[in-house]
ROPAGU-435455 format. One record per residue (C-alpha): chain; x, y, z. Coordinates in nm, 2 decimals. Layout:
# ROPAGU-435455
[rec 'A'; [X; Y; Z]]
...
//
This chain:
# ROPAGU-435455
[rec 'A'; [-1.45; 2.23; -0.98]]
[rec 'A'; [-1.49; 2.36; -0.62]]
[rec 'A'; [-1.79; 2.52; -0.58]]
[rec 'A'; [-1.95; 2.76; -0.33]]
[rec 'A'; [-2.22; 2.57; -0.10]]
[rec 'A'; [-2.44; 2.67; 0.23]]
[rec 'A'; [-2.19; 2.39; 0.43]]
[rec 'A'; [-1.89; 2.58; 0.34]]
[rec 'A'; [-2.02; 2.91; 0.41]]
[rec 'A'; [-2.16; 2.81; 0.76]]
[rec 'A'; [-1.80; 2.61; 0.84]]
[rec 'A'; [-1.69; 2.99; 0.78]]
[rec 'A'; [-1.90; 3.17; 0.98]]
[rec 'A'; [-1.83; 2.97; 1.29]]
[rec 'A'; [-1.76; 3.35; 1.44]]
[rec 'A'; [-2.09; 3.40; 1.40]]
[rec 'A'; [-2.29; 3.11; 1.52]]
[rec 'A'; [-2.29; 2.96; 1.20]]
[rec 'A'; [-2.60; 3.23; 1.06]]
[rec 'A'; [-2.54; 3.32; 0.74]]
[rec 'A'; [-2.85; 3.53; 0.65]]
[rec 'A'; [-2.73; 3.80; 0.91]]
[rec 'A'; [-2.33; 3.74; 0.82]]
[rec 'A'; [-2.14; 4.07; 0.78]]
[rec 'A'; [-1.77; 3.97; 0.70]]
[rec 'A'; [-1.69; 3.60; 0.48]]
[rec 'A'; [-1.36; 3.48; 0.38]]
[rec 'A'; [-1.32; 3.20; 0.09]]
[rec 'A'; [-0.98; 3.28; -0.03]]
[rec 'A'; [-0.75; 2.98; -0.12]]
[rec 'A'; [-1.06; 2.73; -0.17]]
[rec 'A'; [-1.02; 2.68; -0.52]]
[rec 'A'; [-1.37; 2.82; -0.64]]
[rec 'A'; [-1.44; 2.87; -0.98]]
[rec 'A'; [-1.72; 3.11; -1.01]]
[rec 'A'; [-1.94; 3.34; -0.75]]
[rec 'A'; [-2.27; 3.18; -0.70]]
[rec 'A'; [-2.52; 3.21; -0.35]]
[rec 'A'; [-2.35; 3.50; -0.17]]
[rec 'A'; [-2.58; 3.77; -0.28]]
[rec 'A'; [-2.89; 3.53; -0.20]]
[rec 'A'; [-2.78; 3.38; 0.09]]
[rec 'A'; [-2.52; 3.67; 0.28]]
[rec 'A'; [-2.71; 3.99; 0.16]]
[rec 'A'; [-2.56; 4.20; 0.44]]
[rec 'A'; [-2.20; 4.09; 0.37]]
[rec 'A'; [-2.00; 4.44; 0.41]]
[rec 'A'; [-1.63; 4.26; 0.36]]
[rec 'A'; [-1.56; 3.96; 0.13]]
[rec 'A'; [-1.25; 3.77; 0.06]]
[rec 'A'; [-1.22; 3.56; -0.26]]
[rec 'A'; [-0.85; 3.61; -0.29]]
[rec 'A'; [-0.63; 3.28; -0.45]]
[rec 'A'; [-0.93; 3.10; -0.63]]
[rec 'A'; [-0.96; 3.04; -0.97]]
[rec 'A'; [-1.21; 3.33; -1.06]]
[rec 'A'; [-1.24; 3.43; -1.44]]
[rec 'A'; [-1.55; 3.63; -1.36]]
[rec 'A'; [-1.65; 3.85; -1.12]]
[rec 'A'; [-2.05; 3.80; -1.13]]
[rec 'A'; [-2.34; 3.75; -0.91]]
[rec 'A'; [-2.29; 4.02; -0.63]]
[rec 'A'; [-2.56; 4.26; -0.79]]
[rec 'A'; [-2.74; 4.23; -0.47]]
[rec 'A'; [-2.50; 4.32; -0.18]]
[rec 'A'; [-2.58; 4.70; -0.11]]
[rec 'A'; [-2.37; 4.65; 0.20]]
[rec 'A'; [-2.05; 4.54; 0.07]]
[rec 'A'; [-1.72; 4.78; 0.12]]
[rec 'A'; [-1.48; 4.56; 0.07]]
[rec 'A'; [-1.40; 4.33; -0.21]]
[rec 'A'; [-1.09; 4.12; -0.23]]
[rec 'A'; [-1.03; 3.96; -0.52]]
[rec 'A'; [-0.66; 3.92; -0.59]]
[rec 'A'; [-0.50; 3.63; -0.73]]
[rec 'A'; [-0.77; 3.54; -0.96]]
[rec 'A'; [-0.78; 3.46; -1.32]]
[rec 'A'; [-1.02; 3.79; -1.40]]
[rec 'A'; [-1.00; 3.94; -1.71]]
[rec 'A'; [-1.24; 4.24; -1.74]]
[rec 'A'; [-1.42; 4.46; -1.50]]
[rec 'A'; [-1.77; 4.40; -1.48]]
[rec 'A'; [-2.14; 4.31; -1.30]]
[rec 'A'; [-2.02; 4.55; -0.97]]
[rec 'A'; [-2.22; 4.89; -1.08]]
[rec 'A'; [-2.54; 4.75; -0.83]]
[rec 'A'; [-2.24; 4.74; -0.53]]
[rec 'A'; [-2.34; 5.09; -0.40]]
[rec 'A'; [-2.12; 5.11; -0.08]]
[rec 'A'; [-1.80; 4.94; -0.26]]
[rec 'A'; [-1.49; 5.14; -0.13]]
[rec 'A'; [-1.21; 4.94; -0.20]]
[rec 'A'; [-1.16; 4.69; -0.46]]
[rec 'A'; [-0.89; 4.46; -0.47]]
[rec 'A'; [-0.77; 4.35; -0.80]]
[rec 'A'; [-0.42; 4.20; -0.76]]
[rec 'A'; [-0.25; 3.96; -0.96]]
[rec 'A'; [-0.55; 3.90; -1.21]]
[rec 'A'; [-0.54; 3.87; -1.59]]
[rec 'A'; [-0.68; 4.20; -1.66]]
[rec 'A'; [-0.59; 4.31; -2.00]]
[rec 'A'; [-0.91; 4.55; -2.10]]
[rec 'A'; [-0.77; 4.84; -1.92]]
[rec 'A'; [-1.14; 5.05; -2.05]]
[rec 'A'; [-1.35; 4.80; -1.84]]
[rec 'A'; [-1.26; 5.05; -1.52]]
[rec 'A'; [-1.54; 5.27; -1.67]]
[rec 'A'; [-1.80; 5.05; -1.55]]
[rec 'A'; [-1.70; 5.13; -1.20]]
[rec 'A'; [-1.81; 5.55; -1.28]]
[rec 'A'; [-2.13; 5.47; -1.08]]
[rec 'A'; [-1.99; 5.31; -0.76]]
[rec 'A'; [-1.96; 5.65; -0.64]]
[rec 'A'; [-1.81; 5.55; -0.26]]
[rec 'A'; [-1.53; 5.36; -0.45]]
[rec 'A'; [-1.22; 5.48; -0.26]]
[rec 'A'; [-0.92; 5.26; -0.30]]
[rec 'A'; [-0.85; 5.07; -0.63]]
[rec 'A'; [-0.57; 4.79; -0.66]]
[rec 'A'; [-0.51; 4.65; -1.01]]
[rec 'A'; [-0.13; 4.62; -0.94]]
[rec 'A'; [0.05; 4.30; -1.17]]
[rec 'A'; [-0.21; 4.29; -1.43]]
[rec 'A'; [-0.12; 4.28; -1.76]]
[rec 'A'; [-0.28; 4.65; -1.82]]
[rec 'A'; [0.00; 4.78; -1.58]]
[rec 'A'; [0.24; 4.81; -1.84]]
[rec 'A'; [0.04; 5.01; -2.06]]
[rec 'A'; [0.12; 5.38; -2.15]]
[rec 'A'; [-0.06; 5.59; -2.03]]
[rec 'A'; [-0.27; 5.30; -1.74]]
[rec 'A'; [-0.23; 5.59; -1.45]]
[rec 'A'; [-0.34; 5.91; -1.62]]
[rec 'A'; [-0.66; 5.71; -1.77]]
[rec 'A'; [-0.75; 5.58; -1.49]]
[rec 'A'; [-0.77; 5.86; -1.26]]
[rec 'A'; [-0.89; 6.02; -1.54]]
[rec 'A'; [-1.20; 5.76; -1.56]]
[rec 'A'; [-1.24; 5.75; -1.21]]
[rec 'A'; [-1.29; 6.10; -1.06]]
[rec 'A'; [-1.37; 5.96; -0.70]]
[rec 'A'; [-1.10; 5.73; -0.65]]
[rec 'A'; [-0.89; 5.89; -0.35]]
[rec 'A'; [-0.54; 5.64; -0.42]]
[rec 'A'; [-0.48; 5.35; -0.68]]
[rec 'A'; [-0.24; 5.09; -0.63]]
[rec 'A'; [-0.18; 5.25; -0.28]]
[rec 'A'; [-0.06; 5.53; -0.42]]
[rec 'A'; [-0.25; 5.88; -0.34]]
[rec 'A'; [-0.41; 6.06; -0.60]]
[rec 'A'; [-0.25; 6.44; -0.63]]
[rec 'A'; [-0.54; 6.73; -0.74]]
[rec 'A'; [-0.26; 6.84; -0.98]]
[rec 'A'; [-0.20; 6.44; -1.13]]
[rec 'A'; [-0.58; 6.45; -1.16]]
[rec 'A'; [-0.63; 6.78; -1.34]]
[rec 'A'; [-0.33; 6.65; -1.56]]
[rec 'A'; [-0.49; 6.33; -1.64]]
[rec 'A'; [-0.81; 6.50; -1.75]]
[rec 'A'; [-0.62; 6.71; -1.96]]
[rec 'A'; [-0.44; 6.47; -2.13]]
[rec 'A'; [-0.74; 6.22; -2.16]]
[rec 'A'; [-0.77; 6.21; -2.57]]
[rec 'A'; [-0.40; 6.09; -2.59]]
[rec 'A'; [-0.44; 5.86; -2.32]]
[rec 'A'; [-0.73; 5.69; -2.46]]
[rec 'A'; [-0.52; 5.66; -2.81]]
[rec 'A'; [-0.28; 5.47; -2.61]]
[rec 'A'; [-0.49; 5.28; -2.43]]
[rec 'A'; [-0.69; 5.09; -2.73]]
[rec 'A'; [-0.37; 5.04; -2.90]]
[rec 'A'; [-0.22; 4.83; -2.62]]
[rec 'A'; [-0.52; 4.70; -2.54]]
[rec 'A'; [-0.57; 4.56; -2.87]]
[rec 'A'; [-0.15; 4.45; -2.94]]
[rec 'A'; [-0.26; 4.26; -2.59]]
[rec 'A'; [-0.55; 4.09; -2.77]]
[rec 'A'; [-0.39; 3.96; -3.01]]
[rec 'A'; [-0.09; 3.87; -2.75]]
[rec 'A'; [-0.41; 3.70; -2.56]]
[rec 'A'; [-0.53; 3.49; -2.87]]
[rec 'A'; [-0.23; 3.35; -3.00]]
[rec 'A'; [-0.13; 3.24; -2.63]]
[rec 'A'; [-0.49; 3.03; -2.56]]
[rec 'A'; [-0.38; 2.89; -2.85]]
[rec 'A'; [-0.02; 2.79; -2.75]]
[rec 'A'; [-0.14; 2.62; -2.46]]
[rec 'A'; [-0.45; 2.47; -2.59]]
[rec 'A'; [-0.18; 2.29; -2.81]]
[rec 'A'; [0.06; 2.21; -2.60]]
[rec 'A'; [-0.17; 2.08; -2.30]]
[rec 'A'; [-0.16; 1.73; -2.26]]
[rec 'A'; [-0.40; 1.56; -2.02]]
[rec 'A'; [-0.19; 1.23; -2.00]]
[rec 'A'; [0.17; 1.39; -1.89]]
[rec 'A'; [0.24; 1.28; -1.58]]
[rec 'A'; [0.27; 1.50; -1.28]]
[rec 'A'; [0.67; 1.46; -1.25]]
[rec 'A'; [0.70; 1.58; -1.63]]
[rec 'A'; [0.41; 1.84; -1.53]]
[rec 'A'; [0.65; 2.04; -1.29]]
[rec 'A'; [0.96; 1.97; -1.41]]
[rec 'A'; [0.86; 2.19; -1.77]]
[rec 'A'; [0.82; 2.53; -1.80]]
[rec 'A'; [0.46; 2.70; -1.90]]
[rec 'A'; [0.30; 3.03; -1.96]]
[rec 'A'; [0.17; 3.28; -1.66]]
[rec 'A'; [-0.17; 3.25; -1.76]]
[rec 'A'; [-0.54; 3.17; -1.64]]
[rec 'A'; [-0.55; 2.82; -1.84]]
[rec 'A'; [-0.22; 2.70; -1.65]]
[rec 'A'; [-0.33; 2.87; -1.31]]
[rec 'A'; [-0.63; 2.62; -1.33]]
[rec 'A'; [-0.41; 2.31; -1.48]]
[rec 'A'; [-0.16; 2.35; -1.18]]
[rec 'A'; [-0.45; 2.37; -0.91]]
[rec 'A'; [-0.61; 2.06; -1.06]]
[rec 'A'; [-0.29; 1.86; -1.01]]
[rec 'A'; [-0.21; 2.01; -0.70]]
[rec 'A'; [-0.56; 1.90; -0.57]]
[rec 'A'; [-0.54; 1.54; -0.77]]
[rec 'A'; [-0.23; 1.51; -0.57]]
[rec 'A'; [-0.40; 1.62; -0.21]]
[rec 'A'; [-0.66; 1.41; -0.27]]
[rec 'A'; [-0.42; 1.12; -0.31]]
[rec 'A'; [-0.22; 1.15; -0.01]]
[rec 'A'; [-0.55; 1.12; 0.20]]
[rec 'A'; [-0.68; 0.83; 0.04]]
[rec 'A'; [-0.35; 0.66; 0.14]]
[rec 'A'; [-0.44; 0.40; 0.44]]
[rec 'A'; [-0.29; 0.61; 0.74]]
[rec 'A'; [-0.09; 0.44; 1.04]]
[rec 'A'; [-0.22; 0.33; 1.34]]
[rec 'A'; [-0.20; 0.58; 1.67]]
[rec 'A'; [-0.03; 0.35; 1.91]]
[rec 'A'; [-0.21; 0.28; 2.21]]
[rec 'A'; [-0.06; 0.41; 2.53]]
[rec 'A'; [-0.37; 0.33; 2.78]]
[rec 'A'; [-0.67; 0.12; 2.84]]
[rec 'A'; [-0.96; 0.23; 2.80]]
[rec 'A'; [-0.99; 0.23; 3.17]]
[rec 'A'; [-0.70; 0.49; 3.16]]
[rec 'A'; [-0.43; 0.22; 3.25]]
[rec 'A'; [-0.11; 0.25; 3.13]]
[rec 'A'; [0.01; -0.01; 2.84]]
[rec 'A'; [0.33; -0.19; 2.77]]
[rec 'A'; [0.44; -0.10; 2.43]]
[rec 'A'; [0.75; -0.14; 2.24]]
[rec 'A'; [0.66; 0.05; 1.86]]
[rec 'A'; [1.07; 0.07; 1.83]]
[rec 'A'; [1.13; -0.30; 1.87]]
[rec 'A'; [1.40; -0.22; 2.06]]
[rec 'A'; [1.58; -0.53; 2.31]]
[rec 'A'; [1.55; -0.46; 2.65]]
[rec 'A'; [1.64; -0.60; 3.02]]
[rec 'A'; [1.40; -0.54; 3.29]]
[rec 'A'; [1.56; -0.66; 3.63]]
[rec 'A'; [1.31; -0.65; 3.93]]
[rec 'A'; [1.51; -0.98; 4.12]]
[rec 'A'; [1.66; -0.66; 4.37]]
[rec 'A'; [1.43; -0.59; 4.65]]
[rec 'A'; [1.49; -0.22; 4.67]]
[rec 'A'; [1.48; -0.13; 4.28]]
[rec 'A'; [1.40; -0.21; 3.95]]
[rec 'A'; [1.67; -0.15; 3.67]]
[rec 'A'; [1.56; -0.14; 3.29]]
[rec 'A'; [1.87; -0.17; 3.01]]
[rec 'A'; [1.74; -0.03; 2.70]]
[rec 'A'; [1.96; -0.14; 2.43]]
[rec 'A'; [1.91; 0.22; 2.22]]
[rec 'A'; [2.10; 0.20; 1.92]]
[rec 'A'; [2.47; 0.24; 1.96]]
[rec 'A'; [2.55; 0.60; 1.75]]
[rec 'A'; [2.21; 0.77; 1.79]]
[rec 'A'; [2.19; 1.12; 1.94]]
[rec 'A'; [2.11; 1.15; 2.31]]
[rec 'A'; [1.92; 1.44; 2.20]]
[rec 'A'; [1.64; 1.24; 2.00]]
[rec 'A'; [1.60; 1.03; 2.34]]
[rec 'A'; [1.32; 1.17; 2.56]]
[rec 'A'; [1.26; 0.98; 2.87]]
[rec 'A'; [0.88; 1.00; 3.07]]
[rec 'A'; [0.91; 0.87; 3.45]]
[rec 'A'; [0.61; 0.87; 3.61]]
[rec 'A'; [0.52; 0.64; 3.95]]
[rec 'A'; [0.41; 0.34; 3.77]]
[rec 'A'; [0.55; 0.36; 3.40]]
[rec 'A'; [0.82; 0.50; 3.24]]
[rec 'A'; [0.80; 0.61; 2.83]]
[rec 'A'; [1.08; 0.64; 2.66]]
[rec 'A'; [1.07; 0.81; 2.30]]
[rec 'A'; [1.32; 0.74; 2.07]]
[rec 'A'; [1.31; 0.91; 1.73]]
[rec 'A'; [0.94; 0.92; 1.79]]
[rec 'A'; [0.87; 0.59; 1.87]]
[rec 'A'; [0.74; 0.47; 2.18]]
[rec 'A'; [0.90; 0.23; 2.41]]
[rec 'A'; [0.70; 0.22; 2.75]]
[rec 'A'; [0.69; -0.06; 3.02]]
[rec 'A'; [0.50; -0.10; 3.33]]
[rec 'A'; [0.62; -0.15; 3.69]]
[rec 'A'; [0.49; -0.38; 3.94]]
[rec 'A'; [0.44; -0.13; 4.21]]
[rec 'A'; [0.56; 0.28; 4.23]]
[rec 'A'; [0.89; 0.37; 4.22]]
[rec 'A'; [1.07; 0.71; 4.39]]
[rec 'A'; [1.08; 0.95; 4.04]]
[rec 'A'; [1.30; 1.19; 4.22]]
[rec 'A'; [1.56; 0.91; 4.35]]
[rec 'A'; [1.57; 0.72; 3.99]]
[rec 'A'; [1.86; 0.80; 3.75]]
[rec 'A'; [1.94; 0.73; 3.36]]
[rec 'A'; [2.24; 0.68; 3.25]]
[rec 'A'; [2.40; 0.63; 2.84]]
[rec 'A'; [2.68; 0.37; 2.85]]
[rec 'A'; [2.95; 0.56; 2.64]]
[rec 'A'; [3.05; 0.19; 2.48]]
[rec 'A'; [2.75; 0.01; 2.41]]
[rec 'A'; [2.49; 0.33; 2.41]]
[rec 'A'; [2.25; 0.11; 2.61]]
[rec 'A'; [1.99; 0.34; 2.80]]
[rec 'A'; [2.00; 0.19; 3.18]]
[rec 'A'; [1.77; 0.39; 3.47]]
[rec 'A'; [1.81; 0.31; 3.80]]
[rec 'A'; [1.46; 0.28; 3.98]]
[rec 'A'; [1.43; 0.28; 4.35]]
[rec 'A'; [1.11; 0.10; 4.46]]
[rec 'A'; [0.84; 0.37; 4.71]]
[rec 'A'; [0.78; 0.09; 4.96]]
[rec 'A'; [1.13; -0.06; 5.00]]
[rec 'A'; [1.22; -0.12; 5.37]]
[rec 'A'; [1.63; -0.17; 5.42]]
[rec 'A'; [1.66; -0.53; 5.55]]
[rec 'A'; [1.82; -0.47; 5.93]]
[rec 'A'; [2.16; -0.64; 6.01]]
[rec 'A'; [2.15; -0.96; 6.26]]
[rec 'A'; [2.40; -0.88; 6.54]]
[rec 'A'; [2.63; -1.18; 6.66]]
[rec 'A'; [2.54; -1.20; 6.98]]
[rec 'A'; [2.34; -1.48; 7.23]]
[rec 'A'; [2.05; -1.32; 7.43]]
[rec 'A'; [2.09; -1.47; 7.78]]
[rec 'A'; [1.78; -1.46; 8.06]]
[rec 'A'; [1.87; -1.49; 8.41]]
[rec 'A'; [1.63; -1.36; 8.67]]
[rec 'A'; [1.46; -1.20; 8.41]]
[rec 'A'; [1.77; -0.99; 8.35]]
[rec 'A'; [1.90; -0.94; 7.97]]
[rec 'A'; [2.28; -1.01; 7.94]]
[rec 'A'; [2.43; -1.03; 7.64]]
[rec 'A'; [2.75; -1.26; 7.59]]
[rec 'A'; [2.96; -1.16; 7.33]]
[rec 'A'; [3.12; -1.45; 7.14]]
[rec 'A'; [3.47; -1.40; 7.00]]
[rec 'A'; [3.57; -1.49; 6.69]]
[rec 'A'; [3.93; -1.65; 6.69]]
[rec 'A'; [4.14; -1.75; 6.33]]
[rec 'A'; [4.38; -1.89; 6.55]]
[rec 'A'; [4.35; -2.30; 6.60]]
[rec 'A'; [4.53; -2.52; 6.82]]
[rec 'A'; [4.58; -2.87; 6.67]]
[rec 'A'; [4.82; -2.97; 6.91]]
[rec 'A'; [4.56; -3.17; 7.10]]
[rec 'A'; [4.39; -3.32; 6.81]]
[rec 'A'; [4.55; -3.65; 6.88]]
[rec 'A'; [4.61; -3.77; 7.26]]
[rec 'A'; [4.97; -3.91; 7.33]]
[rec 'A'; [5.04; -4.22; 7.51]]
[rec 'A'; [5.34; -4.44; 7.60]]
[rec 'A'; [5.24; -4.73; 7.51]]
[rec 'A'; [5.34; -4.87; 7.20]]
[rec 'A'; [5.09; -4.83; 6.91]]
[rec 'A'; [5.13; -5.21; 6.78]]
[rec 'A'; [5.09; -5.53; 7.00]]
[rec 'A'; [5.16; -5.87; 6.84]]
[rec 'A'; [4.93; -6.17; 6.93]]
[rec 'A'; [5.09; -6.54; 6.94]]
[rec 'A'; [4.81; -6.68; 6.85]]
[rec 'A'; [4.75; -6.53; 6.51]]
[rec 'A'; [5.00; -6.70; 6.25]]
[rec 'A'; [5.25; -6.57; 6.04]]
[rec 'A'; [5.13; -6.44; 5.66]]
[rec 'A'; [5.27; -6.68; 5.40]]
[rec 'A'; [5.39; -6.55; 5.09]]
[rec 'A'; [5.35; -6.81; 4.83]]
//
């Protein structure tokens, strides 16, 4: 059960410095609340107040708000009219979507004479004969219900017809008891605590203020789940110091060539049929980020690179990611010239040396007329043996 506490209220008055005693205006709707408790002690100048989509069944405890002009209470699980004859400057009253069966509990609001507007629109006393004429009848200051303005000749006709309206009234008021009764019943038999929530919302149940509440404890059982479940770590992109990281949350292979003095060039082997559409790419001076299906792949460079210069290309075969990275401080290497520097009297010549393919081995080998081979005497003869 959700209930209605002095941290809640001040988390919704953040608009107004978080003071509730002086608080003019409070929204609680969709909070799950159960019952009205505090407000008229703790917000006594409240003039508008939202309570819409909670679990209401009564509306109780605003006796003391002299100020309020606006009540919303749609989407609630009321079923009667009551406790708001103390609300003196009540002008519209919102009763949307509730469970309001006892169409004759409209009389208690004869004294809230500054009551304007009147919504009971989708409650079960809607499609009783009669509902319009006796309530305009009922309530001679309303100026519209159900958005709908209120003619002087519908009202003088609903005054004159009042005795067979009332008739009608009590008799679908009390075929609706009955309705009421047996259906508390139904689902008092058929609730079953230990159903699980799969088989919950997968059957069919009755639009009323006992399944309203079963579905909202589920729904909340189930929130309260989710965030109990261990969450995943934030990856961290920079030191504390505000230096960038290397981080690689896709696990994705990667080549990161620096050996070439006047770029880097990172090969990001992004998977081979995945849109280029759920690649975004980060290039900054000193890191690049690469997101791929929201995972971060990001790398450091050894010194800044020239963003505008640098290029990323998708290989159509392989679908690798490669960015070409020229480095900031790269200086071109110069070309040597083939040349000799010569000094003579302090003169610089230059003497150009040609480069000739063609060779000449015709002088490799000197000739000579004299025979190659002499014999010597005195050296015998080899023997063969």
């Amino acid at each position: 059960m959700v209930r209605i506490t002095e941290d809640l209220i001040r988390k919704k008055a953040e608009h107004n410095e978080g003071l509730i005693g002086t608080l003019e205006e409070l929204s609680l709707h969709q909070e799950d609340v159960e019952k009205i408790e505090h407000i008229n002690n703790w917000c006594k100048d409240i003039q508008i107040l939202y309570l819409q989509a909670n679990l209401i069944p009564t509306i109780e405890n605003l006796n003391k708000l002299k100020k309020l002009e606006y009540l919303n209470l749609a989407v609630n699980n009321i079923e009667k009219i009551e406790n708001l004859q103390r609300c003196e400057s009540l002008e519209k009253l919102d009763l949307t979507l509730n469970f309001i069966g006892d169409l004759e509990s409209v009389c208690s609001l004869q004294n809230n004479l500054n009551l304007k507007h009147l919504y009971l629109t989708g409650n079960p006393c809607c499609d009783f004969d009669a509902y319009r004429q006796y309530v305009v009848a009922k309530l001679p200051q309303l100026l519209a219900l159900d958005g709908t303005e209120i003619t002087k000749s519908e009202r003088i006709k609903a005054k004159q017809n009042i005795s067979s309206a009332e008739i009608k009234v009590k008799e679908a008021q009390q075929e609706y008891a009955r309705f009421r009764t047996e259906q508390k019943t139904r689902v008092g038999h058929n609730h079953d605590p230990t159903i699980s929530d799969e088989d919950f919302w997968r059957s069919t149940s009755e639009h009323c203020p006992e399944t309203r509440v079963e579905i909202s404890r589920r729904s909340r059982k189930s929130k309260e789940l989710e965030e109990e479940k261990p969450q995943k770590k934030l990856v961290s992109l920079f030191s504390k110091s505000g230096r960038p990281l290397n981080v690689n949350q896709a696990k994705l292979n990667f080549k990161f060539l620096d050996d070439d003095p006047e770029k880097f060039v990172l090969d990001l082997a992004v998977y081979k049929h995945l849109d280029t559409n759920l690649i975004e790419v980060d290039l900054q001076p000193i890191y690049v980020r690469i997101t791929v299906k929201g995972k971060v792949f990001q790398i450091v460079f050894s010194e800044e690179i020239l963003v505008d210069k640098s290029t990323a290309r998708r290989s159509q075969t392989t679908g690798h990611l490669v960015l070409d990275m020229p480095r900031a401080n790269c200086k071109p290497l110069k070309r040597k010239e083939n040349t000799m520097l010569l000094k003579t009297n302090d003169k610089k010549n230059f003497l150009d040396v040609q480069q000739n393919d063609e060779m000449d081995f015709s002088k490799i080998v000197e000739k000579s007329d004299k025979p190659s081979f002499e014999d010597n005497t005195e050296v015998p003869p080899l023997e063969y043996g």
